[in-house]
Backbone as a ProteinNet text record, in pm:
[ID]
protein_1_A
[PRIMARY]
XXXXXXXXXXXXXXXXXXXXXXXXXXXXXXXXXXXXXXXXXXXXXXXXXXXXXXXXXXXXXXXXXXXXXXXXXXXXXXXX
[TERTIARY]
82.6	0	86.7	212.3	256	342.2	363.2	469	365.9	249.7	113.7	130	123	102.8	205.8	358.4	482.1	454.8	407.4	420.7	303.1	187.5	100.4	191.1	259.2	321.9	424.1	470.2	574.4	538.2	437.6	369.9	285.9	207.1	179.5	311	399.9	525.4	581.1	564.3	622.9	510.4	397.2	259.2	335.9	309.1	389.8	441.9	615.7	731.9	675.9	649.6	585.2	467.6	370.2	331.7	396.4	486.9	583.8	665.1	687.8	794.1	738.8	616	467.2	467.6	430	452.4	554.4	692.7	783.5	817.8	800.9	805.8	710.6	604.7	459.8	531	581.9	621.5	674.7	806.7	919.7	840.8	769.5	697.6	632.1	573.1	501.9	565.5	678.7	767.6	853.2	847.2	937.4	837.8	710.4	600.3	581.7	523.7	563.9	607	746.7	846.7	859.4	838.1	803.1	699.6	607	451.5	546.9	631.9	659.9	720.9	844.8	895.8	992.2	1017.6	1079.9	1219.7	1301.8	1457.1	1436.7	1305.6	1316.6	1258.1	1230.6	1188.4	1313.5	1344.8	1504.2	1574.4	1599.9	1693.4	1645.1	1513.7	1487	1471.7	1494.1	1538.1	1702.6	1746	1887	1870.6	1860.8	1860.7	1833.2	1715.8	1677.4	1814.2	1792.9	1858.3	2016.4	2056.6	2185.5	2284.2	2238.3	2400.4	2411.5	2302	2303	2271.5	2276.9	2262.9	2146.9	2138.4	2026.1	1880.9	1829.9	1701.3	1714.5	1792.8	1835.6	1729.4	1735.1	1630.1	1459.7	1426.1	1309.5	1319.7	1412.2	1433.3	1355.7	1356.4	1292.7	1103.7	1075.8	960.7	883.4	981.9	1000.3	983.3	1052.2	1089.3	903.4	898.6	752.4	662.5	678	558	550.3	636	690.2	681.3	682.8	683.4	507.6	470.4	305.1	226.5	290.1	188	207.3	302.9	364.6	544.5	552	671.5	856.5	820.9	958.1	1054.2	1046.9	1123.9	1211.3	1131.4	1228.5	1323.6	1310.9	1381.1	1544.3	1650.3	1823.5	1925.7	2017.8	2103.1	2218	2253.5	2356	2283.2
-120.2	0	126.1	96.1	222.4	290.4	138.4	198.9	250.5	193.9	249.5	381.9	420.3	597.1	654.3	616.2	645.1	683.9	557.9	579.5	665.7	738	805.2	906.4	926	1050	1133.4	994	994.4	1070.8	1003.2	1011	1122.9	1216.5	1383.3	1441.4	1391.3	1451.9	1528.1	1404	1349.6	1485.8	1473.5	1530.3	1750.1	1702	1871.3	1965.8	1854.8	1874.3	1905.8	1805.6	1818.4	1928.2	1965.3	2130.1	2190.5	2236.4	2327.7	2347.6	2238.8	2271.7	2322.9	2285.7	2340.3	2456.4	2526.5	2654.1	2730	2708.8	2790.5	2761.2	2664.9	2671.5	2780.5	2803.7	2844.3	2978.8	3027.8	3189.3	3227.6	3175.2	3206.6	3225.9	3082.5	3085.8	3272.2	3275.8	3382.7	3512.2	3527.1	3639.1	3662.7	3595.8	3584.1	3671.6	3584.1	3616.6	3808.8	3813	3951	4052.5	4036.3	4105.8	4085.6	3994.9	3972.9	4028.8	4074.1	4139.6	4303.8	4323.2	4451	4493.6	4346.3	4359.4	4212.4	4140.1	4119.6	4098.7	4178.9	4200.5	4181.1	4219.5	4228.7	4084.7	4020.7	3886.8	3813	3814.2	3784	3774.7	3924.3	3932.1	3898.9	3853.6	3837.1	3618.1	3587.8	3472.5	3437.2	3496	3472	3518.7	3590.8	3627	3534.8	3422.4	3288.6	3181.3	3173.9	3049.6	3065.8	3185.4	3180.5	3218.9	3342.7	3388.8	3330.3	3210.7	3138.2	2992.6	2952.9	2787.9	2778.9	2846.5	2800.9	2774.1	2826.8	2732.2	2654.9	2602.4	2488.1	2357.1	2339.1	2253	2241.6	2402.7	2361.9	2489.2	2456.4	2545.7	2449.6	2312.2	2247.1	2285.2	2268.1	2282.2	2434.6	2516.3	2639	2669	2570.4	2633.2	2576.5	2477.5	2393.7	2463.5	2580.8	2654.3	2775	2832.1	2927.2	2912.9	2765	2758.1	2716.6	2701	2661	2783.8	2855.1	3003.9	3060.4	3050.9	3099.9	3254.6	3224.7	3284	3274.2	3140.4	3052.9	3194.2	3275.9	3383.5	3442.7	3406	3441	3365.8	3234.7	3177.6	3185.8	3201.1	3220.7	3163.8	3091.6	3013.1	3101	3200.2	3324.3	3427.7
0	0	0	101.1	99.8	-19.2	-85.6	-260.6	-341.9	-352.1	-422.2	-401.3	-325.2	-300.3	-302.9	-290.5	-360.3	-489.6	-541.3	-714.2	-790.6	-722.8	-751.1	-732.5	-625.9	-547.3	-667.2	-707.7	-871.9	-946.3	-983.1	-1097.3	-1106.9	-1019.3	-995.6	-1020.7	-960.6	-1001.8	-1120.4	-1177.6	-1343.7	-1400.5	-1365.6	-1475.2	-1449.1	-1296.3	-1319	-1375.1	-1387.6	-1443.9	-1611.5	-1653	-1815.7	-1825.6	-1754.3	-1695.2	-1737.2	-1674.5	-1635.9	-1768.3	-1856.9	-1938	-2014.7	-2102.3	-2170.7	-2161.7	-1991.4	-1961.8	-1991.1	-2001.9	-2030	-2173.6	-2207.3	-2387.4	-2430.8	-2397.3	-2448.7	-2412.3	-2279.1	-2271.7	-2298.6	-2363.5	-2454.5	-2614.3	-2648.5	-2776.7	-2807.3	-2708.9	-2659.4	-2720	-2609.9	-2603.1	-2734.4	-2803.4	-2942.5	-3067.5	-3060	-3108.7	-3082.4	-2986.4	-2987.3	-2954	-2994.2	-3049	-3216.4	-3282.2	-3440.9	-3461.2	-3390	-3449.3	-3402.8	-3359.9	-3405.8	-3500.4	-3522.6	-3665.8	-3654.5	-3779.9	-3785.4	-3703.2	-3764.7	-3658.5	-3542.2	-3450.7	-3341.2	-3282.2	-3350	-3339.2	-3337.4	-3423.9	-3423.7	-3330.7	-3257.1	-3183.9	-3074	-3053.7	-2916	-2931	-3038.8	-3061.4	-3050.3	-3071.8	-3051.3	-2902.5	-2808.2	-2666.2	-2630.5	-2666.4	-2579.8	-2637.1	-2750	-2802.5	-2864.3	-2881.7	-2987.4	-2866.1	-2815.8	-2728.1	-2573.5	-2540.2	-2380.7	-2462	-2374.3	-2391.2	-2239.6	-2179.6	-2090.6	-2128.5	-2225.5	-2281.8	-2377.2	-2416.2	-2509.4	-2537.4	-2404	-2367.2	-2411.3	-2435.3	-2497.8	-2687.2	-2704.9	-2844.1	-2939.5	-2962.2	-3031.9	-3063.3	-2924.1	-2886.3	-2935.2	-2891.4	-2947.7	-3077.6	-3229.1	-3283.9	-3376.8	-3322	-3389.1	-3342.1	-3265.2	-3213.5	-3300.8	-3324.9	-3438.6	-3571.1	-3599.5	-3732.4	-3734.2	-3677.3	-3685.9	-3726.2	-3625.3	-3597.7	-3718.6	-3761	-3928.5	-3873.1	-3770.1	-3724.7	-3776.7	-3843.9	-3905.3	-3972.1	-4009.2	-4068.1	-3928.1	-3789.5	-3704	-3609.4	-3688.1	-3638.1	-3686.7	-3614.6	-3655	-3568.6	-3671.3	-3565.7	-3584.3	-3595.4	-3570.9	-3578.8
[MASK]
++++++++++++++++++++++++++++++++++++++++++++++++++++++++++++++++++++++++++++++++

């Protein structure tokens, strides 16, 4: 009984974490977005600020970039 509720305990866990990453993909997605509805360049550069000159969101740039290219954003995406 008591690993039962361990592994629920897990497993809310687990659902969170994947929350959470959703959430910060989606606010970056977000934040990229508009700054490109002001222009271009500035989409850009606020794409390279997440992804080109840090390596700290690396982790969800993928996620990122399929969110961008959906919305129809793909012109701001730059790997320099």
């Amino acid at each position: 009984m008591e690993q039962k509720k361990l592994i629920q305990k897990i497993q809310i866990q687990n659902k969170k974490g994947k929350e959470r990453m959703n959430d910060v993909t989606t606010f970056i997605a977000s934040r990229i977005m508009e700054e490109a509805d002001k222009s271009v360049e500035a989409g850009q550069k606020k794409y390279r600020a997440y992804f080109v000159k840090t390596r700290l969101y690396k982790r969800w740039k993928d996620n990122v970039d399929t969110i961008l290219k959906t919305d129809g954003y793909e012109e701001v995406i730059v790997e320099a």
